[in-house]
PyMOL CGO cylinders between C-alpha atoms (Angstrom):
from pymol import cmd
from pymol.cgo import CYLINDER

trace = [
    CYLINDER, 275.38, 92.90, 54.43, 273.53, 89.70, 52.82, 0.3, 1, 1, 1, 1, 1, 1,
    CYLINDER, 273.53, 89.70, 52.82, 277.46, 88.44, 50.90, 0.3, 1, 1, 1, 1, 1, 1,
    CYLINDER, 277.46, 88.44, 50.90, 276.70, 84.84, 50.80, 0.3, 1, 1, 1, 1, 1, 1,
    CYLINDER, 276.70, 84.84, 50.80, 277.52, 81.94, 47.91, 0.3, 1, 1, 1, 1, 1, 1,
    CYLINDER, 277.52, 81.94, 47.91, 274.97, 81.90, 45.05, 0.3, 1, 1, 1, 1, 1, 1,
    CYLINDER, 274.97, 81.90, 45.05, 275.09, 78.09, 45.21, 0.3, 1, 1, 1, 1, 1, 1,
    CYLINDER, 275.09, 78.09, 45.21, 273.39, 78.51, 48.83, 0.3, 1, 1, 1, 1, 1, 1,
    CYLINDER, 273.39, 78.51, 48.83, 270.29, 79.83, 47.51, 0.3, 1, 1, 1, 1, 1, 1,
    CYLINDER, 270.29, 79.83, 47.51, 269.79, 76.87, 44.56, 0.3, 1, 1, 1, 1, 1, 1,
    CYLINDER, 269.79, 76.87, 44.56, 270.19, 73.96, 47.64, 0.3, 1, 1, 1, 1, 1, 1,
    CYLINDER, 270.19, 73.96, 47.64, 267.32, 72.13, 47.84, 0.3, 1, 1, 1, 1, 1, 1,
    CYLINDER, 267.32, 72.13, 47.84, 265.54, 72.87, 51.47, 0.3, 1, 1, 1, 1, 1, 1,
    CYLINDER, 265.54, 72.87, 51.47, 264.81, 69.84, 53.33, 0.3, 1, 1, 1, 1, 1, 1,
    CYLINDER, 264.81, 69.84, 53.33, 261.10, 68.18, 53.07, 0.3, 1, 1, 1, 1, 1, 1,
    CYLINDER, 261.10, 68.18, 53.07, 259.12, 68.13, 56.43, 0.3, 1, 1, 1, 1, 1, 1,
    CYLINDER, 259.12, 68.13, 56.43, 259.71, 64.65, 56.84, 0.3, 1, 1, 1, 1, 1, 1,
    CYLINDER, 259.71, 64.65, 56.84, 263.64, 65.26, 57.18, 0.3, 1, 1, 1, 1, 1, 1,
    CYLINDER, 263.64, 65.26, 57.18, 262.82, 68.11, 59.32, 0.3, 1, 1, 1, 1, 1, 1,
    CYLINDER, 262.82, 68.11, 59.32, 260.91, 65.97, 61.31, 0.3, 1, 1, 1, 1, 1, 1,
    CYLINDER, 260.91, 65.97, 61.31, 263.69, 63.27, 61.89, 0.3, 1, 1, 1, 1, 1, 1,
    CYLINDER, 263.69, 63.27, 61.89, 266.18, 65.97, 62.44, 0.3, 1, 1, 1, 1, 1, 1,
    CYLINDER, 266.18, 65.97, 62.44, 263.84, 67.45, 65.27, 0.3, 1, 1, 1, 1, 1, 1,
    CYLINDER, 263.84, 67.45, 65.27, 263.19, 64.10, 66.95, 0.3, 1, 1, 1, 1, 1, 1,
    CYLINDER, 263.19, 64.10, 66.95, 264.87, 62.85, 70.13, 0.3, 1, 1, 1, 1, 1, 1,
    CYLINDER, 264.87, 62.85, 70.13, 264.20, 59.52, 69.99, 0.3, 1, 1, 1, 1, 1, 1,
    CYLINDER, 264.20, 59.52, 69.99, 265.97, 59.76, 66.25, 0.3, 1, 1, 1, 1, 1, 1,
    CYLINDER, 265.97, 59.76, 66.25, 268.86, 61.38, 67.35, 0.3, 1, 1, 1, 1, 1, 1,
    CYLINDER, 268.86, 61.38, 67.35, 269.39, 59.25, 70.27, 0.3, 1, 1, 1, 1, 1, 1,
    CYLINDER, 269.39, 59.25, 70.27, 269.45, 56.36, 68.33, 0.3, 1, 1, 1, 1, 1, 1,
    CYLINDER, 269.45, 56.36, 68.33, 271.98, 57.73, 65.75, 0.3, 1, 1, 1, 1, 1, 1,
    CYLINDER, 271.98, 57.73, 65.75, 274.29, 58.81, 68.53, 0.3, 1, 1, 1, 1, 1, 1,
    CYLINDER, 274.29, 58.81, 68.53, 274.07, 55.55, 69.78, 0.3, 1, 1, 1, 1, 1, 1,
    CYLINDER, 274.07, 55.55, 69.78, 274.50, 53.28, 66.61, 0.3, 1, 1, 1, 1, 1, 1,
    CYLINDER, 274.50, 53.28, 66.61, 277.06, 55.71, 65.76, 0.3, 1, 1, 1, 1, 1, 1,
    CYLINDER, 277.06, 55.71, 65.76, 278.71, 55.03, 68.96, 0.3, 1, 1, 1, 1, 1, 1,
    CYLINDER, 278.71, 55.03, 68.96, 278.73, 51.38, 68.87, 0.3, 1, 1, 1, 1, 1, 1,
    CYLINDER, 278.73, 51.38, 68.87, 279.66, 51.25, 65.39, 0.3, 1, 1, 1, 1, 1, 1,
    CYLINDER, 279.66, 51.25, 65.39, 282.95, 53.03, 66.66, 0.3, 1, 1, 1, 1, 1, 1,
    CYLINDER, 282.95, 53.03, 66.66, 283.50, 51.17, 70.10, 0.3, 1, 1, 1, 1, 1, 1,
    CYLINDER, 283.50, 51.17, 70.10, 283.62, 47.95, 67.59, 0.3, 1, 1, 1, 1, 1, 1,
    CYLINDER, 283.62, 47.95, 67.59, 286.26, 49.28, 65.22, 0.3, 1, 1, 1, 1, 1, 1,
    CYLINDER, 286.26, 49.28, 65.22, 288.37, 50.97, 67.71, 0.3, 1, 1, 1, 1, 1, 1,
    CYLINDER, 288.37, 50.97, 67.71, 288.75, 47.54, 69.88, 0.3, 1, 1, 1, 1, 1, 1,
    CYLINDER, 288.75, 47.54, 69.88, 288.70, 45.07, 67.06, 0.3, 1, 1, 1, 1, 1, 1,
    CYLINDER, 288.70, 45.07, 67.06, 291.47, 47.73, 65.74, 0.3, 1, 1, 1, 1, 1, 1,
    CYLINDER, 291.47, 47.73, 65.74, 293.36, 47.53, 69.27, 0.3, 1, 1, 1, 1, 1, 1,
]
cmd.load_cgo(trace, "trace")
């Protein structure tokens, strides 16, 4: 059964660059941690 949305097959597929970032670490690390900071700041400024 291959039922999926017709808009799923006209997506554009990501370049090997993005894959690349996406497949990196290092990359991910540093979003989870920017990410995380970001957050810390707004919940105490917030509280």
């Amino acid at each position: 059964m291959t039922h999926y949305d017709p808009r799923i097959g006209e997506a554009p597929l990501p370049t090997s660059g993005e894959l690349r970032r996406r497949r990196n670490i290092f990359t991910q690390f540093w979003i989870f941690v920017s990410t995380s900071w970001t957050m810390f700041w707004l919940a105490k400024r917030k509280h």
